[in-house]
N, C-alpha and C positions, 0 to 999 in steps of 0.2 A: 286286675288290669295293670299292663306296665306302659313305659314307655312308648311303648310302640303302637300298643293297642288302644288310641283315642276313636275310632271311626264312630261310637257310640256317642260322644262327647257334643253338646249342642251347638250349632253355627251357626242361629242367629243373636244378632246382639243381647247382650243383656244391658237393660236400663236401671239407673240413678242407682249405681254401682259399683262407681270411680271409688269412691273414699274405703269401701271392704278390700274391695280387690288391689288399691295403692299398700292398704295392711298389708295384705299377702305375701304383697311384693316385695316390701320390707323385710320382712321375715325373712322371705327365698333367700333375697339378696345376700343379709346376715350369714344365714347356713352356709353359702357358696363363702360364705370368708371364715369359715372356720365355728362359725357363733350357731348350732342350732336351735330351736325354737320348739314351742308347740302353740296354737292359735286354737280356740274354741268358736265358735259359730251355733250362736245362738240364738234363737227368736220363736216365736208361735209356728205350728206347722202348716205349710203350705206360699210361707212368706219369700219362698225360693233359697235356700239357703244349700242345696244339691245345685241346683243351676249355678249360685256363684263358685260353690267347687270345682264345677266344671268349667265354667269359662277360664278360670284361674287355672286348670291342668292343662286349656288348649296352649296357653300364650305363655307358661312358666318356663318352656323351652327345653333342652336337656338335663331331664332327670328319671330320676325312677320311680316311675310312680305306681305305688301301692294303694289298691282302694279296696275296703272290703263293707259290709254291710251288716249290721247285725237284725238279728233273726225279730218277726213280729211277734213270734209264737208263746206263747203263755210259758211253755218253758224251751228256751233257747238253745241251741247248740253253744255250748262251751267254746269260748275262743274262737267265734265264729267269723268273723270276719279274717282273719289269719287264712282260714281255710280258702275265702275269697282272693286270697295274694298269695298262694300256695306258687302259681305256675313262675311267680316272680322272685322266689328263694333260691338260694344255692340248693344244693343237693343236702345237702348235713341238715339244716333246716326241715328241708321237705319231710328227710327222713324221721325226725323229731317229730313233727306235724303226725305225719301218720301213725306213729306207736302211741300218740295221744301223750306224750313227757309232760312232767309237770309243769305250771304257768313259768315259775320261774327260771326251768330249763330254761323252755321254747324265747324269753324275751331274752334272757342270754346269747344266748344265740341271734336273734333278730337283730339285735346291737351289736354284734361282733358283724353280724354279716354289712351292716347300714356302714360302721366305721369302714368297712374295707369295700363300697363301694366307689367306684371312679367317681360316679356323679353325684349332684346333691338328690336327698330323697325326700319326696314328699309323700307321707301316709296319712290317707283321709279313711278313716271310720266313722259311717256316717250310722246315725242311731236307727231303729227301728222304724220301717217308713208308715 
């Protein structure tokens, strides 16, 4: 999913959800001044923890947002969520992506390409639902 692509993103409110989502925001804020971050979100499943992602990708404003999903399946696609944020890479990326390059090619790459993005970027991999 990028930037552009929220229409799937929930619109109605999310409740007693001020104080994660002021986190988040912190964080964004940080990044947009040079300091990036990584946030972990964690709790029992079911507890909403995709909802506050989402509401936090509606209202975080200009950025690029990468969101990918890792696989439920006993044995996983490799680097799968990448594959979820494939349509949102540069091309050298993509192309990496596809020849299946080693992990630490392909994140080489994801940081060169995150560094020479205009906006700040937010990438949420969200665990196995």
């Amino acid at each position: 999913m990028t930037k552009d692509d929220r229409s799937d993103l929930p619109s109605r409110p999310l409740l007693e959800r001020d104080v994660p989502l002021a986190a988040l925001g912190r964080v964004l804020d940080s990044a947009r001044k040079g300091r990036g971050g990584t946030v972990f979100v964690r709790e029992e499943a079911g507890i909403g923890k995709s909802s506050l992602l989402r509401t936090f990708a509606q209202k975080c404003g200009p950025v690029l947002l990468l969101w990918g999903v890792c696989d439920a399946f006993a044995t996983a696609q490799v680097l799968g969520p990448l594959f979820d944020m494939a349509d949102a890479f540069d091309e050298h990326l993509r192309n990496l992506l596809s020849k299946r390059a080693a992990a630490n090619v392909l994140f080489t790459a994801l940081l060169a390409m995150v560094r020479r993005a205009r906006a700040s970027v937010v990438m949420v991999v969200e665990d196995a639902p």
